[in-house]
C-alpha positions in Angstrom: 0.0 0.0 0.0 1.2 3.0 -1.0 2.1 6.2 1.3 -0.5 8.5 -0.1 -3.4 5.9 -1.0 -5.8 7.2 2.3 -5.3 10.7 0.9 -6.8 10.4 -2.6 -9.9 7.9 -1.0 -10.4 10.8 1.3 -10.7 12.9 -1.8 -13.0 10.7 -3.4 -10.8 10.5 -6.4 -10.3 6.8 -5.9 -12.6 5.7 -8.9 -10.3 8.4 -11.2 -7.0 7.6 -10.1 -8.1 3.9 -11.4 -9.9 4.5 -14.1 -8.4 2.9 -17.4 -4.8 4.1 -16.3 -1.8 2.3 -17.7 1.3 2.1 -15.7 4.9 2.7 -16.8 7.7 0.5 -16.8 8.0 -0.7 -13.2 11.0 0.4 -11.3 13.4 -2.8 -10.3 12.1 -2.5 -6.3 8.0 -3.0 -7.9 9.5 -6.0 -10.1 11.1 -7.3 -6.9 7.9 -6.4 -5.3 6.1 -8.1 -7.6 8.3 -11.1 -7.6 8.8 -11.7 -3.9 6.0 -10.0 -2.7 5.3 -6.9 -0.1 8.2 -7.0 2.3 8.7 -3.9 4.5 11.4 -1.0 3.2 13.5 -0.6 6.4 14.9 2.5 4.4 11.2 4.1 3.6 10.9 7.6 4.6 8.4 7.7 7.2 6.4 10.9 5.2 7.9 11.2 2.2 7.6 14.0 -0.1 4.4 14.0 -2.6 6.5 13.8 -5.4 5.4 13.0 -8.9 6.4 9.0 -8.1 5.1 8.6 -4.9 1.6 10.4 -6.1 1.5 7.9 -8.9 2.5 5.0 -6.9 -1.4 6.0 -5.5 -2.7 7.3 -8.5 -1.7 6.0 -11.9 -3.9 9.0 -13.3 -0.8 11.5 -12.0 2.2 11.0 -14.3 5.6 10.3 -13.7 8.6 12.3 -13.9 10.3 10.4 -16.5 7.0 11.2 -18.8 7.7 14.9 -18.1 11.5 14.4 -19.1 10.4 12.5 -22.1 7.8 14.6 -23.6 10.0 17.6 -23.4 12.5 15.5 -25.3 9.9 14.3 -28.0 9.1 18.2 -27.9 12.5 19.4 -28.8 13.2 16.3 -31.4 9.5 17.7 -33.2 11.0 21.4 -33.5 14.2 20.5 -34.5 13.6 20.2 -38.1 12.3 23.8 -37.9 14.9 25.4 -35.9 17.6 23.5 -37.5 16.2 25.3 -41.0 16.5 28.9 -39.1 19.4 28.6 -37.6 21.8 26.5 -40.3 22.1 29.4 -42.7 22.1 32.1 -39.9 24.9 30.3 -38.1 26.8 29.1 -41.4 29.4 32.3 -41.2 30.3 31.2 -38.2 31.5 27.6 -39.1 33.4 29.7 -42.2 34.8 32.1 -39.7 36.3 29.6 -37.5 37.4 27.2 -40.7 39.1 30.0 -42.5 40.7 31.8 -39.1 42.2 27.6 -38.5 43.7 27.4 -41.6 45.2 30.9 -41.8 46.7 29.9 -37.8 47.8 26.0 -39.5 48.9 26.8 -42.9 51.1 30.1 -42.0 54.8 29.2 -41.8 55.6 30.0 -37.4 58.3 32.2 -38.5 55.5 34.6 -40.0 52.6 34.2 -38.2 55.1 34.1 -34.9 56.6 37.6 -35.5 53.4 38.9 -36.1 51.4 37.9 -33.0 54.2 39.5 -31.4 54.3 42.6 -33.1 50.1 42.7 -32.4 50.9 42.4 -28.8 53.3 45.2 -28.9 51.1 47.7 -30.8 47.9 46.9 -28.1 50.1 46.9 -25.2 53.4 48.9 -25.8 54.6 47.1 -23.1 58.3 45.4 -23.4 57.9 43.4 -20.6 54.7 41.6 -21.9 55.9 41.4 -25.7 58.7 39.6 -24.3 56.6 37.6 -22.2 54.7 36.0 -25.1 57.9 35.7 -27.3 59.2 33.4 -24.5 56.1 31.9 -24.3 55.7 31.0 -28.1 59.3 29.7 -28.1 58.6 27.4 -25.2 55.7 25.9 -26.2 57.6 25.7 -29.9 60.9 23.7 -27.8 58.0 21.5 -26.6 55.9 20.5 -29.7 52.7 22.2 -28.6 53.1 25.0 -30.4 50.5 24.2 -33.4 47.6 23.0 -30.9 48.3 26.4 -29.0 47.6 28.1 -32.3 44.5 26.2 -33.1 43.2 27.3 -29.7 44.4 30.9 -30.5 42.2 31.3 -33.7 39.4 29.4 -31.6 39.6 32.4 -28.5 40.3 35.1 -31.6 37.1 34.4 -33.6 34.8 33.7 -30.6 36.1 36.6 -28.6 35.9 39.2 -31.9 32.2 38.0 -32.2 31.2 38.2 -28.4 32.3 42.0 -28.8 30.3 42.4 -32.2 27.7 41.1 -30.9 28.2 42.2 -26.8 28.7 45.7 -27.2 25.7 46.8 -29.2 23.3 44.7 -26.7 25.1 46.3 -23.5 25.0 50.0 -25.4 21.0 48.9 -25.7 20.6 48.0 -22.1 22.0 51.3 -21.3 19.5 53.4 -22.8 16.1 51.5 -22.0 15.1 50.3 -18.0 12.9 47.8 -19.5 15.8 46.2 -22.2 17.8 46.0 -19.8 15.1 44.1 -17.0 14.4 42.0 -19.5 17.8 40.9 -20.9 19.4 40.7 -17.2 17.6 37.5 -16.5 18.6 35.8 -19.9 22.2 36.7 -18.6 22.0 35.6 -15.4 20.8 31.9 -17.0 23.8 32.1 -19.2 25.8 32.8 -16.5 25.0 29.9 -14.0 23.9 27.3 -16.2 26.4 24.5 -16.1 29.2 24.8 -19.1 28.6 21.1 -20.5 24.6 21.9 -20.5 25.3 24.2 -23.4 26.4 21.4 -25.4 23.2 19.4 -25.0 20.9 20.7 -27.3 23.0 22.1 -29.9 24.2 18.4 -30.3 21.1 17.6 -31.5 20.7 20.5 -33.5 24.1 20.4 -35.5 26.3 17.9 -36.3 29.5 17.1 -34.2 31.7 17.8 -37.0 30.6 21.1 -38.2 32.8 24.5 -36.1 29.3 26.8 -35.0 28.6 23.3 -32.7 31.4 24.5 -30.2 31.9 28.2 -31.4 27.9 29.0 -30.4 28.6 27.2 -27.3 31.4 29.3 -26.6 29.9 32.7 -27.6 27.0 31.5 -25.4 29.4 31.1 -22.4 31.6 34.2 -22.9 29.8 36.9 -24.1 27.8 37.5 -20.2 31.0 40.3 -19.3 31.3 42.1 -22.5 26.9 43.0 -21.9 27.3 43.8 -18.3 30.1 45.9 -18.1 29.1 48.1 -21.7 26.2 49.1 -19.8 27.4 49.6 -16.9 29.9 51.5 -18.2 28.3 53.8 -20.2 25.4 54.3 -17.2 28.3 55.9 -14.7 29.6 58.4 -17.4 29.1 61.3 -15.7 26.1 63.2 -15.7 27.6 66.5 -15.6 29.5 65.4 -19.0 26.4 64.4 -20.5 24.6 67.9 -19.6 28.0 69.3 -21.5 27.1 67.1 -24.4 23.7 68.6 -24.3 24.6 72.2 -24.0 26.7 71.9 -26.8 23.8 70.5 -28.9 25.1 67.0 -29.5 23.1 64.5 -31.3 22.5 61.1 -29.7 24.7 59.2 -31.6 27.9 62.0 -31.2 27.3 62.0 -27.5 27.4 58.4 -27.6 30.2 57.9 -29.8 32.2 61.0 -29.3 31.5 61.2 -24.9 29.9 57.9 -23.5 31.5 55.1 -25.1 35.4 56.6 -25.2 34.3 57.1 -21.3 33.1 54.1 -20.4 36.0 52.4 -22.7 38.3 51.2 -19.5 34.6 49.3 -18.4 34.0 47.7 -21.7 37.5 46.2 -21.9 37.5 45.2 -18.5 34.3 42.9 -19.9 36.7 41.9 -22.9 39.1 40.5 -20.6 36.9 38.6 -18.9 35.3 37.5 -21.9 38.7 36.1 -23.4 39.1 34.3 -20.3 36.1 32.5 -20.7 36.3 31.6 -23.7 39.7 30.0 -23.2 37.8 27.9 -20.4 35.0 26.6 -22.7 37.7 25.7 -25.5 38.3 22.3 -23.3 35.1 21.1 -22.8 34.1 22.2 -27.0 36.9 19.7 -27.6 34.0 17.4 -26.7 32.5 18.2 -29.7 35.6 17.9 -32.2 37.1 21.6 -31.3 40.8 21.3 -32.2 43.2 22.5 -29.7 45.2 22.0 -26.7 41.6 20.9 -24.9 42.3 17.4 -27.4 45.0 16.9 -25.5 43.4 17.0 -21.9 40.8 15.0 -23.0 43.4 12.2 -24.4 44.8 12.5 -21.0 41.8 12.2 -19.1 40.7 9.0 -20.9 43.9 7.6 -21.9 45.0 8.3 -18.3 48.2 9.5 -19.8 49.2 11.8 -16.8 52.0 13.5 -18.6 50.2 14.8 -21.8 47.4 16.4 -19.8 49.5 17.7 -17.6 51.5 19.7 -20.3 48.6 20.4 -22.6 46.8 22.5 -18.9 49.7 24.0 -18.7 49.9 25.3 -22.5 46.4 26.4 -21.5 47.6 28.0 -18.5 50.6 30.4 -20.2 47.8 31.3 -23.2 45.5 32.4 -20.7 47.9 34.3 -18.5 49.2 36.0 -22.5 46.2 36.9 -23.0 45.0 38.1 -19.6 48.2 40.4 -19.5 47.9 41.4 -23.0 44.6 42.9 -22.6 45.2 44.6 -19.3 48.4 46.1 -20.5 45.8 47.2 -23.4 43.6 48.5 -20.9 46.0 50.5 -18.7 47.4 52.1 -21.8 43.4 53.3 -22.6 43.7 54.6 -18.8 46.6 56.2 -18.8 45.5 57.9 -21.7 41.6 59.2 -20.1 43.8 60.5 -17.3 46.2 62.7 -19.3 43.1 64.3 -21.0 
């Protein structure tokens, strides 16, 4: 006899709860059950909680929770055909973003495309001791034989990254300029930013295949570009007000305030957001190489399942000097953009 049985006789619902209902599966303890008879559960709760399975353990009418689970599946699985068809040709310039930035990072001899990361890190940072910093790092990951897979992951962080700001910055300057955009995209953020990082890969699997790029680059944009929103608009909403009346007086459009005051202003914020958002998207790059991303992340994963303790060992720490290259690139970057609000 079931927990709740007196409850639903009580209720009078006893002639529904058994009328024409057709049980699931039975769980292995109702087959033993069945098999061996009643026997007392010295581990049953003493009042447990009316779940879904207990109610239907004295109801058959009430479903289960594996129904619920399975007719959002079939649910998905019946839209799929129709947002696959949206979203293929939509998401297409992302596959040949990623494809083309992974062959210009393979097929580039190093001792071109070497130099000239270098010299990029020099003209955002003009910084000597951080140019040298990544011109060590390059040649020890070179002296080590990880130097390809480090580029792979570099045009992975490069195209995700560019895109996060494309797309990041325009949505933040948005939020900035409407109370309700911005109360009704701060929830969708705040889901983006605690939903685990391997549930992103779950539907998408069944919306693209495994082999094509946008599978892990969506999942990555999806994970990174949280910082880039937030801090645009909050940047831009503590420019000062007494500049903006300036703007005003001086008869400013919306668009030259916003361009010529409020974003150089609220620049330091915005790349603050960047920063972050590289460093997240470094992070997701590992668990994309689930889904066929190329990378140093391959090599974790080989040492994970081969347990080959070495190769994952030096394939996190390739991950670790990229991150910290790119963390101090883009805060060298960002002092400079300080440095140069506070001389005028």
């Amino acid at each position: 006899m079931a927990f709740y049985d007196g409850v639903f006789d009580k209720l009078g619902l006893r002639d529904w709860c058994d009328q024409s209902a057709e049980d699931g599966p039975m769980s292995m303890a109702q087959l033993l059950g069945k098999v061996g008879g009643e026997k007392a559960d010295p581990n049953a709760e003493v009042f447990p909680f009316p779940s879904l399975d207990e109610l239907h353990e004295s109801c058959a009418q009430i479903t289960q929770t594996r129904d619920m689970t399975s007719a959002l599946e079939d649910t998905f699985l019946s839209m799929r055909a129709g947002l696959k068809s949206v979203l293929d040709p939509i998401t297409q310039p992302l596959s040949w973003a990623l494809d083309g930035m992974l062959y210009v990072f393979t097929a580039m001899p190093w001792w071109i495309l070497v130099p000239l990361l270098v010299a990029l890190v020099w003209l955002v940072s003009r910084s000597v001791a951080v140019t040298v910093f990544v011109a060590a790092t390059f040649l020890f990951l070179g002296v080590i034989d990880h130097l390809d897979v480090a580029l792979q992951t570099l045009s992975i962080i490069f195209v995700c990254t560019g895109l996060c700001v494309v797309i990041g910055v325009p949505i933040g300057i948005l939020m900035s300029k409407s109370n309700l955009m911005q109360r009704l995209i701060i929830p969708v953020l705040d889901l983006l930013q605690t939903l685990p990082s391997f549930v992103y890969l779950i539907p998408l699997i069944f919306l693209f295949s495994v082999t094509e790029s946008k599978l892990y680059g969506i999942a990555i944009i999806l994970y990174a570009i949280v910082p880039v929103i937030r801090l645009t608009d909050l940047g831009i909403r503590l420019v000062d007000k007494d500049v903006i009346e300036a703007a005003d007086a001086f008869g400013m459009s919306r668009s030259q305030k916003l361009l010529g005051v409020e974003l150089p202003l609220a620049l330091p914020n915005i790349m603050a957001g960047v920063n972050q958002t590289i460093m997240m998207s470094l992070a997701m790059v590992v668990i994309a190489s689930l889904v066929s991303a190329p990378g140093l992340g391959v090599l974790v994963l080989r040492g994970i399942r081969n347990l080959e303790l070495g190769v994952g060992m030096i394939a996190g720490l390739g991950i670790v000097l990229l991150a910290v290259v790119l963390d101090r690139t883009s805060k060298a970057a960002l002092q400079r953009i300080n440095v140069t609000h506070e001389t005028h």
